[in-house]
N, CA and C atoms as a LAMMPS dump frame, in Angstrom:
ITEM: TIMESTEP
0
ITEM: NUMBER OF ATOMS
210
ITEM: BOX BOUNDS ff ff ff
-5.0000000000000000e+02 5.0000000000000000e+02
-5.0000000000000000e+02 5.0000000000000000e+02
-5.0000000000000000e+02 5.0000000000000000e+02
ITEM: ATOMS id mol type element x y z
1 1 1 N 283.143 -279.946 -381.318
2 1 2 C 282.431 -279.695 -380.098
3 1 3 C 282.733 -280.749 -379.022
4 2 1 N 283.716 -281.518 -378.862
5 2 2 C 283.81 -282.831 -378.842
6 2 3 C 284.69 -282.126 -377.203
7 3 1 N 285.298 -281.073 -377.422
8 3 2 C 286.398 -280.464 -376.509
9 3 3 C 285.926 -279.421 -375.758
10 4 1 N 284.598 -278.702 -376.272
11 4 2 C 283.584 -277.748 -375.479
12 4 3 C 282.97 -279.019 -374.492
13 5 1 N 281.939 -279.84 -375.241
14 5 2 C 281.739 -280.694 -374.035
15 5 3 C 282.378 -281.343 -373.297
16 6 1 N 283.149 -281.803 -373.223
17 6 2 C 284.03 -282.239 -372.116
18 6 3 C 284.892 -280.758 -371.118
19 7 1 N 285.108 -279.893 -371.871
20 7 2 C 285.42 -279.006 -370.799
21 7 3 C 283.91 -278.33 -369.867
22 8 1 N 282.64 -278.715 -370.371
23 8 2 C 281.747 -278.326 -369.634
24 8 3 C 281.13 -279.006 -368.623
25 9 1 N 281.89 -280.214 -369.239
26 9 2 C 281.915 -281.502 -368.219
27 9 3 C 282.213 -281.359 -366.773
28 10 1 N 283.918 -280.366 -367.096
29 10 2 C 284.325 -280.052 -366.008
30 10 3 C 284.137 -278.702 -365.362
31 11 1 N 282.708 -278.495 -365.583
32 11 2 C 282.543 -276.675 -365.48
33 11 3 C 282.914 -275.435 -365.822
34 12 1 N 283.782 -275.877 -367.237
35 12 2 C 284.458 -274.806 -368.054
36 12 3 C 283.97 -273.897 -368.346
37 13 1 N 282.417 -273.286 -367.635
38 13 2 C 281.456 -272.843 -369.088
39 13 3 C 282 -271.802 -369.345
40 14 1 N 282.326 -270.852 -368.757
41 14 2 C 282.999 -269.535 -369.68
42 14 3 C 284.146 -270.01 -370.404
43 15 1 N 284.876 -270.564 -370.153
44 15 2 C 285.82 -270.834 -371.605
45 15 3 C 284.511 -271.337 -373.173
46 16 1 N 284.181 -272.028 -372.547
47 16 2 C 282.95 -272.818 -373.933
48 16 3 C 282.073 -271.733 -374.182
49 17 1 N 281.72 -270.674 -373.86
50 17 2 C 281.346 -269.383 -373.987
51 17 3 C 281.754 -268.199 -374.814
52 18 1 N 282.845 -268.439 -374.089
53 18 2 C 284.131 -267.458 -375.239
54 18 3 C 284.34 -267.998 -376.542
55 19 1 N 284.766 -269.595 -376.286
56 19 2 C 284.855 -269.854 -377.51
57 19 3 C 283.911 -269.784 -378.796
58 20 1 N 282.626 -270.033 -378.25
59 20 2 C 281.254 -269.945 -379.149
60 20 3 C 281.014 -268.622 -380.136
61 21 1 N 281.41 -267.857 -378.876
62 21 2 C 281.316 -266.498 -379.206
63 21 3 C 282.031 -265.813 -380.284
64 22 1 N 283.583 -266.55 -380.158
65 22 2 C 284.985 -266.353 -381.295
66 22 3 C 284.044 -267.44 -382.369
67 23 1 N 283.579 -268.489 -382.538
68 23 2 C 283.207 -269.089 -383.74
69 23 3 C 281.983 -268.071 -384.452
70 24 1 N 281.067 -267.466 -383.563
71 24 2 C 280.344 -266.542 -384.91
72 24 3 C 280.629 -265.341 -385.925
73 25 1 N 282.482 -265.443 -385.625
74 25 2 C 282.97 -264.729 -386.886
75 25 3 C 283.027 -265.662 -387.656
76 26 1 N 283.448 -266.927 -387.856
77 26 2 C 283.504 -267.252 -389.283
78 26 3 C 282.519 -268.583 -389.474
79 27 1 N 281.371 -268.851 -388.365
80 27 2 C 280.511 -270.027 -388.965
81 27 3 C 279.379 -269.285 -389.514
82 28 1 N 278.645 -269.521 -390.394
83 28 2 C 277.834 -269.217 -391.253
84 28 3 C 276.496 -269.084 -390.791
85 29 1 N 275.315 -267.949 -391.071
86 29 2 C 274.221 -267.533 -390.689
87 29 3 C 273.289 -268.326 -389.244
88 30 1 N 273.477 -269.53 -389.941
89 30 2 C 272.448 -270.432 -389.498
90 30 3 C 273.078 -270.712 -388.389
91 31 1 N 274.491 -271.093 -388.45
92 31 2 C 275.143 -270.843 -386.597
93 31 3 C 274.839 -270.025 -385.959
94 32 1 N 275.194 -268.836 -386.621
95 32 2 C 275.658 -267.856 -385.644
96 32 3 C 273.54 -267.129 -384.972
97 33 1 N 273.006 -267.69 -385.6
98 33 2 C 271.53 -267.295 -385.302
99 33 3 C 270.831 -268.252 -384.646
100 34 1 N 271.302 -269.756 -385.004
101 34 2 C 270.174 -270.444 -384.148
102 34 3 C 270.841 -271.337 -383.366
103 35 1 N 271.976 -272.264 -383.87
104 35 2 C 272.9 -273.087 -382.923
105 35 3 C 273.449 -272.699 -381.906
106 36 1 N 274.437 -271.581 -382.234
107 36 2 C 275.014 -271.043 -381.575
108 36 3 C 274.273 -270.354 -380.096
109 37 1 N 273.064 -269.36 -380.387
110 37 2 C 272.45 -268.726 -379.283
111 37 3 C 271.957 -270.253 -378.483
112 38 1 N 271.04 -270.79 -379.265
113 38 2 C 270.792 -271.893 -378.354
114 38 3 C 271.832 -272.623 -377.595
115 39 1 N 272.664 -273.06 -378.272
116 39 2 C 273.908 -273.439 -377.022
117 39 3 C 274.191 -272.762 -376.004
118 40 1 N 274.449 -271.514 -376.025
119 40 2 C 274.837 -270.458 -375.433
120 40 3 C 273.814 -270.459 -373.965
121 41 1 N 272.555 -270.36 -374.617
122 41 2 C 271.404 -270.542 -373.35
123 41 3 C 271.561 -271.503 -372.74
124 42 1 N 271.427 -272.645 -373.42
125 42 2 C 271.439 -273.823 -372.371
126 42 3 C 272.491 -274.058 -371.337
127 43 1 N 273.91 -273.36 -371.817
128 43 2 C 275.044 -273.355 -370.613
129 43 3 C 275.093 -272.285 -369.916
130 44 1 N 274.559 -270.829 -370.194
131 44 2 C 273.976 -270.167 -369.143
132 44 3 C 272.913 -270.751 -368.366
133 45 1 N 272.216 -271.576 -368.747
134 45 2 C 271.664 -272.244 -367.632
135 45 3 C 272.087 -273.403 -366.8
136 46 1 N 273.447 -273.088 -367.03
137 46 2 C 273.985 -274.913 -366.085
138 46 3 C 273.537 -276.312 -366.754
139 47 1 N 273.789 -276.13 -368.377
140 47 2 C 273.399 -277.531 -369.16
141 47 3 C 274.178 -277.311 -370.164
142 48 1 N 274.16 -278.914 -370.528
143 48 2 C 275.36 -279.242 -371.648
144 48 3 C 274.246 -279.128 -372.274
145 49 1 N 275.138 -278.628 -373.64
146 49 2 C 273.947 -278.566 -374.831
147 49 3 C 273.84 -279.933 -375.524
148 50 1 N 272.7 -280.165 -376.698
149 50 2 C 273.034 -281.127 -377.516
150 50 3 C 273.24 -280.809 -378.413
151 51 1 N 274.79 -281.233 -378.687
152 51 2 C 275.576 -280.472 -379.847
153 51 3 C 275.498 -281.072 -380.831
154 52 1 N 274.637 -282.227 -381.103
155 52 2 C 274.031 -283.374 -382.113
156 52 3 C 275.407 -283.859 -382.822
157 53 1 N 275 -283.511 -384.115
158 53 2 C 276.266 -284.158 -385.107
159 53 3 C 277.539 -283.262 -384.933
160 54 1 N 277.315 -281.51 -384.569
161 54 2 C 279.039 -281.296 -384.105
162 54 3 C 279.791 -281.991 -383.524
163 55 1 N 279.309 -283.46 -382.854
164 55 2 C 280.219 -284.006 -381.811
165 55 3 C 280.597 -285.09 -382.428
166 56 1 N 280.04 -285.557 -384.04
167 56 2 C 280.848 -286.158 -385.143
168 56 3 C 281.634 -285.768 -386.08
169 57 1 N 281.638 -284.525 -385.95
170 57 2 C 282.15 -283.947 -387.607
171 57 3 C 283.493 -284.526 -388.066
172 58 1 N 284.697 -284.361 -386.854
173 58 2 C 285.77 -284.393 -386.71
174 58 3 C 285.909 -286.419 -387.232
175 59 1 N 285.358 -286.74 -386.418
176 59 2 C 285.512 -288.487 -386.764
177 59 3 C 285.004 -289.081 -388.033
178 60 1 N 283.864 -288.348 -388.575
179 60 2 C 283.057 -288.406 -389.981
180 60 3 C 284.195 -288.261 -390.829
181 61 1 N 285.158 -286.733 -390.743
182 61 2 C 285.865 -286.295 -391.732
183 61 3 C 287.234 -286.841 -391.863
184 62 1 N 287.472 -287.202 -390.677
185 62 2 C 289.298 -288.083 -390.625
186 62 3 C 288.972 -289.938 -390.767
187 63 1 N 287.77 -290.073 -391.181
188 63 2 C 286.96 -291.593 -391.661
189 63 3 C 287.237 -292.434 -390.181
190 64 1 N 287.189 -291.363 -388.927
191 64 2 C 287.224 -292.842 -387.335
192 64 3 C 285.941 -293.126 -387.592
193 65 1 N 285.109 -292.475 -387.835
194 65 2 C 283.2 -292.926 -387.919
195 65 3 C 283.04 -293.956 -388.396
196 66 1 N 283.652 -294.419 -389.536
197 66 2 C 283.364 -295.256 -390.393
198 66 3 C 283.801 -296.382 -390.685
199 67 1 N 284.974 -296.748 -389.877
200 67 2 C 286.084 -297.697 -389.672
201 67 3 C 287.4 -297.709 -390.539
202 68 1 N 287.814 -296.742 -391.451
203 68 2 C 288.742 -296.193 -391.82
204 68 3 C 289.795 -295.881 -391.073
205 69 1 N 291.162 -296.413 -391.01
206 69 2 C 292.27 -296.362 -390.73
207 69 3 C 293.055 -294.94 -391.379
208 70 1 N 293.8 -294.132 -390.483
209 70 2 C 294.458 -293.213 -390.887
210 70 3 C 295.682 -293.574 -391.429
């Protein structure tokens, strides 16, 4: 989510829209029902969402979070 917010940064929101929209084929219930719509609202309303820990996942999992060297 790291690349949705920053393109909403720059007023991308229909791209970050579309894309949300392409992720509730393959993210799982609880996305596609409560994260997801809620994001969705808040940038139909002209707001960045808080995308909480999506905006770690990527650094958690390649160990930048943690001070792990690639």
């Amino acid at each position: 989510m790291l690349l949705a917010k920053a393109l909403l940064e720059q007023g991308e929101s229909a791209i970050v829209l579309d894309y949300l929209e392409r992720c509730k084929s393959f993210w799982g219930k609880v996305f596609r029902l409560g994260k997801i719509r809620k994001w969705k609202n808040a940038i139909k309303a002209g707001e960045i969402p808080d995308f909480g820990a999506n905006l770690l996942y990527h650094a958690l999992k390649s160990g930048e979070a943690i001070g792990k060297k690639k």
